[in-house]
C-alpha positions in Angstrom: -10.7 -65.9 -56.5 -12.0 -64.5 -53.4 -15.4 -66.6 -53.3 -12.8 -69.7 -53.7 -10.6 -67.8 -50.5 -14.0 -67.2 -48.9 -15.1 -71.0 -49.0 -11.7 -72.3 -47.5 -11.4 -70.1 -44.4 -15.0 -70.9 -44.1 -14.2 -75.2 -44.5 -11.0 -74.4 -42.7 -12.9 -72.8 -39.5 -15.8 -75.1 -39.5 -13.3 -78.3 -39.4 -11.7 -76.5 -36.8 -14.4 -76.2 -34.7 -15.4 -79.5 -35.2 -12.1 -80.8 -34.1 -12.3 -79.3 -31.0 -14.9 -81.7 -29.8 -12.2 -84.2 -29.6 -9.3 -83.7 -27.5 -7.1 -85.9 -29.2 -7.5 -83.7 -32.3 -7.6 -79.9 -30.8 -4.3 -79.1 -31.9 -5.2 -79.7 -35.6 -8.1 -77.5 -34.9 -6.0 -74.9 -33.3 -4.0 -75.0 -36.7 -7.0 -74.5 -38.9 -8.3 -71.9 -37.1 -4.7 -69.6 -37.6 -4.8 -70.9 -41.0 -8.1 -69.5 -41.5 -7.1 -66.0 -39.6 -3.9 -65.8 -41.9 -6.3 -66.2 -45.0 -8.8 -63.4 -43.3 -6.0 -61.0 -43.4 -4.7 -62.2 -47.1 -7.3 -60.6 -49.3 -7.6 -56.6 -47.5 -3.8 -56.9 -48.0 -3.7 -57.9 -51.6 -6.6 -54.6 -51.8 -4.3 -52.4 -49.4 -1.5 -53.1 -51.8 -3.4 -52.7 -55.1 -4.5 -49.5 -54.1 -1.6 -48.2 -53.1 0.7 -48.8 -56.5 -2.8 -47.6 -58.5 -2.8 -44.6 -56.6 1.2 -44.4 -57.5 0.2 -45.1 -61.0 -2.9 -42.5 -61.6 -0.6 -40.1 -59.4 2.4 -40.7 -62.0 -0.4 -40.4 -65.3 -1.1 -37.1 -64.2 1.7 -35.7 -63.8 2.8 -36.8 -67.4 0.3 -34.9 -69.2 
């Protein structure tokens, strides 16, 4: 899952720039590129996350036994 995240902001920033040779079509580039930032900041979220509730869970495991 994250090579397939990897590839898009990758397409989606490359497009982007791309689109910015035109003036017509630099808002669409504009676009790409914050959709590309919002997937840059998707996966150390999704880690930040996971980490936390398997620290919660390892943390609650102990304390059982």
């Amino acid at each position: 899952m994250n090579t397939i995240n990897d590839f898009l902001i990758g397409i989606w920033f490359l497009i982007g720039s791309i689109l910015f040779f035109y003036d017509s079509l630099k808002n669409i580039g504009v676009w790409l590129f914050i959709l590309g930032s919002v997937q840059l900041l998707i996966r150390p979220t999704i880690k930040l996350v996971h980490d936390f509730y398997l620290r919660k869970y390892l943390k609650a495991g102990y304390r059982n036994k």
